[in-house]
C-alpha positions in Angstrom: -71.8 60.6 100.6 -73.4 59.0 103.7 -71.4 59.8 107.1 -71.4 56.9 109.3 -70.4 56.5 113.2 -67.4 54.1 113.9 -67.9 52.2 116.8 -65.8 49.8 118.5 -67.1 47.4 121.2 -64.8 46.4 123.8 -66.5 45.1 127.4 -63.6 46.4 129.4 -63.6 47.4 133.3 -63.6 51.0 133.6 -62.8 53.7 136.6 -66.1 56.1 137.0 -65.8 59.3 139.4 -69.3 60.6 139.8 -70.8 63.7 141.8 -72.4 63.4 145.0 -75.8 63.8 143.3 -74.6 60.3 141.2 -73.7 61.5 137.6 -70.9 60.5 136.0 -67.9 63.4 135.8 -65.0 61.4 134.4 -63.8 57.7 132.6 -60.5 56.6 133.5 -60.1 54.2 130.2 -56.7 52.5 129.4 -54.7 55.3 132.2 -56.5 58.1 129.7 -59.0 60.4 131.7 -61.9 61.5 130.0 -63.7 63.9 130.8 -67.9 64.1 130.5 -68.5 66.9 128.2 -72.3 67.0 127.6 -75.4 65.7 130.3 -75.5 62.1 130.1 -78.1 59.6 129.4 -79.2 57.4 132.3 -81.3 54.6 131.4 -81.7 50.0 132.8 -82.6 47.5 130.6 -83.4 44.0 132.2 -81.6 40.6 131.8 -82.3 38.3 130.1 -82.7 36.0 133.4 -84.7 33.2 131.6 -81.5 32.2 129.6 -79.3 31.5 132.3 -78.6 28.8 133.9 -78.3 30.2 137.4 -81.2 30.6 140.1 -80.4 32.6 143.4 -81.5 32.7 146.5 -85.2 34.7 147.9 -84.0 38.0 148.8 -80.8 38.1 146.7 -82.1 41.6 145.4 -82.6 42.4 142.2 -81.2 40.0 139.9 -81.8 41.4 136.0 -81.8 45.1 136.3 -78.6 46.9 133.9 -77.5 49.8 134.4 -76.3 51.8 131.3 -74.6 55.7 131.3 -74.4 56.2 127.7 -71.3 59.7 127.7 -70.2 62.3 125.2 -66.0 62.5 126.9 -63.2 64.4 125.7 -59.3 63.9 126.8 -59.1 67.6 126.7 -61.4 70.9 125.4 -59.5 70.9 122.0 -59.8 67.3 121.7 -62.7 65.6 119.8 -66.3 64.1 121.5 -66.4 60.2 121.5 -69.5 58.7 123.3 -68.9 56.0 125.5 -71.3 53.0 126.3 -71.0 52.2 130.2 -72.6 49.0 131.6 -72.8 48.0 135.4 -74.5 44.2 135.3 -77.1 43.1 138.5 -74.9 43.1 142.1 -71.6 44.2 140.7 -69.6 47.4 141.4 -67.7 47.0 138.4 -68.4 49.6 135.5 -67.4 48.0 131.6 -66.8 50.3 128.9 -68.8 48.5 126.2 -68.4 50.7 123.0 -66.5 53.4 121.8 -68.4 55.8 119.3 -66.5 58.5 117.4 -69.2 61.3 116.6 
């Protein structure tokens, strides 16, 4: 028998309360709080600028960098790990859940 992950993607807006230091401590997904269970993965990946069809102006900042938090949460301690895909596109405040991962 071969387990495999299920895994929902969504690309939802998402509430993120982080430490003073900058890592993420809970989700606040559909009124649900979930809590950060594990040390989370930090990582940007880049645009991909050349395919779209808008230019900006010099000194708009930086235009193409993603950030990504990829989170083991749990509603509760007794309550199973789901990893959560977090996305923050170039010059937005705005945190998207993109995908759901039961483990």
């Amino acid at each position: 028998m071969t387990a495999t992950l299920n895994e929902t993607t969504l690309d939802v807006p998402v509430d993120v309360r982080f430490t003073p230091a900058g890592t993420p401590l809970a989700v606040r997904h559909e009124g649900r709080i979930w809590a950060v269970a594990a040390e989370p993965v930090h990582w940007f990946d880049r645009d991909s600028w050349w395919d779209t069809q808008s230019t900006a102006a010099v000194g708009s900042g930086d235009l193409v960098s993603i950030e990504y938090w990829r989170l083991q949460v749990r509603l509760s301690t007794n309550s199973v790990l789901r990893t959560f895909d977090l996305r923050r596109d170039p010059l937005s405040d705005q945190w998207l859940l993109e995908s759901i991962t039961d483990n």
